[in-house]
C-alpha positions in Angstrom: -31.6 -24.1 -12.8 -30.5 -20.4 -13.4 -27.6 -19.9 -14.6 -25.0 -16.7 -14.3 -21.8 -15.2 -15.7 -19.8 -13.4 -13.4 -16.5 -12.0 -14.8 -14.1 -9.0 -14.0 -10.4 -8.7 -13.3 -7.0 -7.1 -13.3 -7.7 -6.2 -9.6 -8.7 -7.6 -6.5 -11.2 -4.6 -6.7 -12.7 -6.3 -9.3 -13.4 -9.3 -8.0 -14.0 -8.8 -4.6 -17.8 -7.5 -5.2 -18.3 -10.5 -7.1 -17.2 -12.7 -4.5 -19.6 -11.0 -2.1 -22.5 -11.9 -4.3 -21.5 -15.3 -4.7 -23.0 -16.5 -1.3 -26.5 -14.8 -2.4 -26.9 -16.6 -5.7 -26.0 -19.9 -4.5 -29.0 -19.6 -1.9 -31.1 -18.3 -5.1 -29.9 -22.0 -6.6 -28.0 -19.9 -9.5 -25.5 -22.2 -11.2 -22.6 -20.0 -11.2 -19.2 -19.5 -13.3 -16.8 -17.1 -13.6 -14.5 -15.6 -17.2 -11.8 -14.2 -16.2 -7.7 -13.6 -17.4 -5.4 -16.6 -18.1 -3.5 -15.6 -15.0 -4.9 -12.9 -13.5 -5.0 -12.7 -9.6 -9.2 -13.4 -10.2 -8.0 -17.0 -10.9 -6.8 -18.1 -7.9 -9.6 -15.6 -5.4 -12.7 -17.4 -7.8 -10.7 -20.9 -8.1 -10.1 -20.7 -4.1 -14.1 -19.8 -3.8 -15.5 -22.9 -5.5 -16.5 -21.2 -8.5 -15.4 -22.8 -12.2 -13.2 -21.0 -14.2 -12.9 -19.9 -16.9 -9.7 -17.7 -18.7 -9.8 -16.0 -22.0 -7.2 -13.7 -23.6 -7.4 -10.3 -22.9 -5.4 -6.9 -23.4 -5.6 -3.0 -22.1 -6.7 -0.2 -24.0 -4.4 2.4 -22.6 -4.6 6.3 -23.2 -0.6 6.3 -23.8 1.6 5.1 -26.1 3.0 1.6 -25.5 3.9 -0.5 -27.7 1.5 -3.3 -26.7 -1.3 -1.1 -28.2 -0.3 -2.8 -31.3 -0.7 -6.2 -29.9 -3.2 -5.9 -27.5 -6.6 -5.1 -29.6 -5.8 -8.6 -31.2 -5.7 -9.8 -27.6 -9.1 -8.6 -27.1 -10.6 -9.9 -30.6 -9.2 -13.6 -29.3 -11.2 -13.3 -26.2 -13.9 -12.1 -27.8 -14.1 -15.3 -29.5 -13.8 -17.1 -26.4 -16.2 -15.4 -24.7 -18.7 -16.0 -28.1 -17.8 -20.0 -27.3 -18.2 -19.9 -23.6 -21.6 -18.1 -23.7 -22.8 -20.5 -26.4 -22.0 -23.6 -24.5 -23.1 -22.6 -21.5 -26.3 -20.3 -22.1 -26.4 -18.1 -19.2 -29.1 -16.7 -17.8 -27.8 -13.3 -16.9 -23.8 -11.9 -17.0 -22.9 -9.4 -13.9 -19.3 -7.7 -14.6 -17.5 -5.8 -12.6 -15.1 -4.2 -14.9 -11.7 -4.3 -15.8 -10.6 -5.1 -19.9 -11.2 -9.1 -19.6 -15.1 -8.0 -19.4 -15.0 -6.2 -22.5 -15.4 -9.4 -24.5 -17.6 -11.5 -22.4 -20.0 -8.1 -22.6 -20.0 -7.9 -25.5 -20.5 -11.3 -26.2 -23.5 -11.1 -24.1 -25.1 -8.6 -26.3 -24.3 -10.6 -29.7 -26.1 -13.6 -28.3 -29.4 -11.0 -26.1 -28.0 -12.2 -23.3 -28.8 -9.1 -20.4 -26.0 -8.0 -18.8 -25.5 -5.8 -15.3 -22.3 -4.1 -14.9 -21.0 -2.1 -11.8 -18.9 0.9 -12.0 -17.1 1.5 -8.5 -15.6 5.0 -9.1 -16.6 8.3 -9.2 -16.6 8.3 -13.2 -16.9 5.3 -15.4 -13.9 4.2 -16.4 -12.6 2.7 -19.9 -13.4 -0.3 -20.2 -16.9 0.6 -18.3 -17.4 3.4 -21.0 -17.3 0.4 -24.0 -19.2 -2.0 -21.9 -22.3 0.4 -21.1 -24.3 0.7 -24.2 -24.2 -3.0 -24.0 -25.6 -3.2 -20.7 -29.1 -3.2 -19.4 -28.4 -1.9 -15.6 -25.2 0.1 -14.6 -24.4 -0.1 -11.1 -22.7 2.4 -8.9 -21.0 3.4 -5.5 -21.2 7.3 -5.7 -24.3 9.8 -6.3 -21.8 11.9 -7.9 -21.7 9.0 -10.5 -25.1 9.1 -11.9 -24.6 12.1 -14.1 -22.3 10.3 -16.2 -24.6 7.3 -16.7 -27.5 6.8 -19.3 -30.8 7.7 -16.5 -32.2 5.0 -17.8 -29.9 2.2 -17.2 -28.3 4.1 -13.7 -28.9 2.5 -10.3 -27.1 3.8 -7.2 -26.7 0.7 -5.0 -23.2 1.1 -3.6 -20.8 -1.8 -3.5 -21.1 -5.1 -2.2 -19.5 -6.2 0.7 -18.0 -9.7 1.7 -20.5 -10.4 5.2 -17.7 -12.3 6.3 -15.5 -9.1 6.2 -17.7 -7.6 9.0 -17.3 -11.0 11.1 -13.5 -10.6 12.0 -12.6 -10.9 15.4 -9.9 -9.0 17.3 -8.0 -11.5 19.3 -8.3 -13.6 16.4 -6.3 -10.9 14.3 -3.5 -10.2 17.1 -2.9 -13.7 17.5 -2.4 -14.5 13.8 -0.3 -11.4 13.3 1.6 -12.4 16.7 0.9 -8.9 17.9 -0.3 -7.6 21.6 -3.6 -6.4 22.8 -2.2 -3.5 24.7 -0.9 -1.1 22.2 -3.5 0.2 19.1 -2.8 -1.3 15.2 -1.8 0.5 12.9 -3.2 -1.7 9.1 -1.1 -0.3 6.2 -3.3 -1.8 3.1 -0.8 -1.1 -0.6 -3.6 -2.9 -2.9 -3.5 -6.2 -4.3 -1.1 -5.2 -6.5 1.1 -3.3 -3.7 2.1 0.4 -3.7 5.9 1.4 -3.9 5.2 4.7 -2.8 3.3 3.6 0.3 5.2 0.8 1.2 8.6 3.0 1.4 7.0 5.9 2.9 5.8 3.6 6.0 8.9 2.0 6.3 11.2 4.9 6.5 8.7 6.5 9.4 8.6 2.5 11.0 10.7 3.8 14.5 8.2 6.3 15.3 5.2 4.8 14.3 6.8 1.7 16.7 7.0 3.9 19.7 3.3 4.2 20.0 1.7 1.8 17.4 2.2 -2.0 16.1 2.1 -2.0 12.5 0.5 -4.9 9.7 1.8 -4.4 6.6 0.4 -6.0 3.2 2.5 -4.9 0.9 2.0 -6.9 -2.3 3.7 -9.7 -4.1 7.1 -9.4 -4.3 7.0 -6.7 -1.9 8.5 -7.6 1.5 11.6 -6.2 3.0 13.6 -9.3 4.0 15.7 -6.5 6.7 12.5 -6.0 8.3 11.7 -9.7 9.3 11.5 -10.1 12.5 11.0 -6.6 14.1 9.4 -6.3 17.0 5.4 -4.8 16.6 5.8 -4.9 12.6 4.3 -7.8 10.7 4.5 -8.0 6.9 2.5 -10.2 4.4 2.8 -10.1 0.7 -1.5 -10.8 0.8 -4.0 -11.9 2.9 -7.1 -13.9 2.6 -8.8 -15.4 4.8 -7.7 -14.2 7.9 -8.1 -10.6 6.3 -11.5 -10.0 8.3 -9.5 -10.4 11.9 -6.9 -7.5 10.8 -9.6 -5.4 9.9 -10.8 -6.1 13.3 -7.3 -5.8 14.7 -6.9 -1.9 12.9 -7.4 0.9 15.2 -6.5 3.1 12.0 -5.8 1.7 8.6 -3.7 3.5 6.0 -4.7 2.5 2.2 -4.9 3.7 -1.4 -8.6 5.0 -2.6 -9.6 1.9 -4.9 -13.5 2.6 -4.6 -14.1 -1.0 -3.3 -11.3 -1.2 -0.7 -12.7 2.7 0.6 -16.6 1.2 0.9 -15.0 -1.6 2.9 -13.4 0.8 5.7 -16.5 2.5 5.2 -18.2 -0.6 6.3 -16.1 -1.6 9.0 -16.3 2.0 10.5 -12.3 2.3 10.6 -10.7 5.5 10.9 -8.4 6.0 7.9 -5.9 7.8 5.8 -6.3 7.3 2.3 -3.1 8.0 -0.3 -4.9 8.1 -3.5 -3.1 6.8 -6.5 -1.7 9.9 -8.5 -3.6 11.7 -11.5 0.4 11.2 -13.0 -0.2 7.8 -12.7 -4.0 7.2 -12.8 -6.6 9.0 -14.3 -7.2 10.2 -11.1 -10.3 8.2 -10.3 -9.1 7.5 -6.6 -8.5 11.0 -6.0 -12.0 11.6 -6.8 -13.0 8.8 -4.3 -10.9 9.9 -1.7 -11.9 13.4 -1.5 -16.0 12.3 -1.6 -14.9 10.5 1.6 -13.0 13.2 3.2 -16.1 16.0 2.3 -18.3 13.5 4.0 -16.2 13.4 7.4 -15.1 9.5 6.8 -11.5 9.9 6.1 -7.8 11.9 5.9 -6.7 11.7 2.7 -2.6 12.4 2.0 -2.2 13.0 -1.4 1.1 11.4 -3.3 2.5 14.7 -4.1 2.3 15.8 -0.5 3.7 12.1 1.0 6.6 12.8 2.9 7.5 11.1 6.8 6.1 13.9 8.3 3.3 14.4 6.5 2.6 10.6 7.0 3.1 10.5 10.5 1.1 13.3 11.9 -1.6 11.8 9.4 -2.0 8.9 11.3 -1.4 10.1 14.3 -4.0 13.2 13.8 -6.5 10.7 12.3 -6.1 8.3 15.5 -6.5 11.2 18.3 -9.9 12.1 16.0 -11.0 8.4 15.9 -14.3 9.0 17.6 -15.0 11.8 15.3 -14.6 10.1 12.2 -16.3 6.7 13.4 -19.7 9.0 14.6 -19.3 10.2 10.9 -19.3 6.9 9.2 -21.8 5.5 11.6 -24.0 8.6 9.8 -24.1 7.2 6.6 -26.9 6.0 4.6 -25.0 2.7 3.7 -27.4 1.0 0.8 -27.5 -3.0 1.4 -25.6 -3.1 -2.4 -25.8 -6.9 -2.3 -29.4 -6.9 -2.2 -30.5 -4.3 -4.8 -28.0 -5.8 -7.3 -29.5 -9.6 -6.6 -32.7 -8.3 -7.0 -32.0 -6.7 -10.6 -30.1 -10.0 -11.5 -33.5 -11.9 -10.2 -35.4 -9.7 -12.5 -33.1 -10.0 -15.5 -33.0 -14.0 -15.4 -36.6 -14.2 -14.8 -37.7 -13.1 -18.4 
């Protein structure tokens, strides 16, 4: 049997492609298991899946001072000593990582023991712990053409980012009646991230009576997130996360308002949604979802309100704009060359655990 590594975390974003290869490789007969964080939220998504496994210490290399940088690197050297362990017991085939600072050590574990790796960089440039794991790497995937310039040519594939097929198999009626909302009057899907979105959450909320006069509004606003005063308003519906039932809201959107996480953007993309994307700020990013969200908005898929500019407003006539131009953006998206990611990137794992 052929075995496989899959690790990745910090994010839903990076877990969510793995999770849409997982489906694949069990038809392939790959023996599959995951290495991820203690605690992270890739524990319960992979644990919920079927998958075993497996957490090892990590830490963040961060380009500012904070006073875990002192602590952290020996965070990373214990995992790397996990990962060493893990790898050795279990002799994978082939490791695919998705990114995030857990990978680090299982990459480079990979490379101490020959085993090939595939890594998939979802924004527009490689981020940091992409830029340590690539000379380490055999194949680099990624979402963008923009991208390829800032990959070795020789290890660059553009293959775009895998999708969950059960995302695209939500059904409407199905997402009103979970969300105890009406057929008659147009969704509005307010998306904050995994990890939820201050900014975004407050901005919708103070604009929540005029958005309610036209629109019903589904709100996931992260853990920790809900506003208990809000409970219980009519055409507003608030969930700390979704899962399953995540596919039938994305049927359920007429318009969905998110960040710019690369993954959560090819997803709308996907679904054909018309969309306003709030891309994290370069204050408090390295401005990687600003660079997604304005690739989308040159190509015609989507509005994009940045942070600095977020007023009620500004919001509003967003999403309202974006919803009278619905067909227009939707004949846009329809346009695009969509690459079947979850294909190419089985077929280079096929190749690698072959040899």
């Amino acid at each position: 049997m052929k075995k496989i590594i899959l690790t990745g975390g910090g994010t839903a974003g990076h877990v969510t492609p793995n999770l849409a290869l997982i489906p694949s490789l069990q038809e392939l007969g790959y023996e599959i298991h995951y290495i991820g964080s203690y605690q992270g939220i890739e524990k319960k998504l992979i644990e919920n899946a079927g998958i075993p496994y497996h957490g090892i210490s990590s830490g963040k290399l961060r380009r500012y001072f904070d006073l875990k940088n002192f602590s952290d690197p020996f965070r990373v050297l214990k995992g790397y000593g996990e990962a060493l362990k893990l790898l050795k017991e279990y002799k994978p085939d082939v490791v695919f990582s998705k990114g995030g600072f857990v990978a680090v050590p299982v990459v480079l574990a990979a490379k101490h023991y020959k085993i090939p790796t595939i890594i998939h960089e979802s924004d527009m440039t490689p981020g940091l712990a992409n830029k340590i794991c690539i000379p380490s790497a055999q194949k680099v995937c990624c979402n963008f053409p923009e991208t390829l310039k800032y990959l070795p040519q020789e290890k660059a594939v553009l293959t775009g980012s895998p999708i969950r097929k059960e995302l695209l198999e939500g059904d409407r009626l199905s997402g009103l009646q979970y969300a105890h909302l009406s057929a008659n009057r147009p969704v509005i899907l307010v998306i904050g991230g995994s990890l939820g979105s201050v900014t975004v959450n407050n901005a919708v909320r103070k604009i929540l009576p005029k958005l309610l006069s036209q629109y019903q509004v589904v709100h996931i606003c992260g853990k920790g997130n809900l506003d208990e005063g809000l409970i219980g308003t009519a055409g507003y519906v608030q969930y700390e996360y979704v899962d399953a039932p995540l596919k039938h809201l994305f049927a359920a959107a007429d318009v969905i308002v998110s960040r710019a996480g690369a993954n959560s953007i090819c997803e709308i993309l996907a679904l054909r949604k018309p969309n306003v994307l709030i891309p994290l700020s370069a204050a408090a990013s390295r401005g990687d979802q600003i660079l997604n969200a304005r690739s989308f908005e040159k190509q015609g898929f989507s509005t994009v309100l940045e942070e600095e500019s977020l007023t009620e407003d500004s919001l509003y006539q967003a999403i309202t704009a974006t919803d009278q131009n619905r067909s227009q953006f939707i004949s846009s998206m329809e346009q695009s060359p969509l690459s079947n990611a979850v294909d190419t990137i089985i077929s280079l794992i096929e190749s690698y655990s072959a040899n």
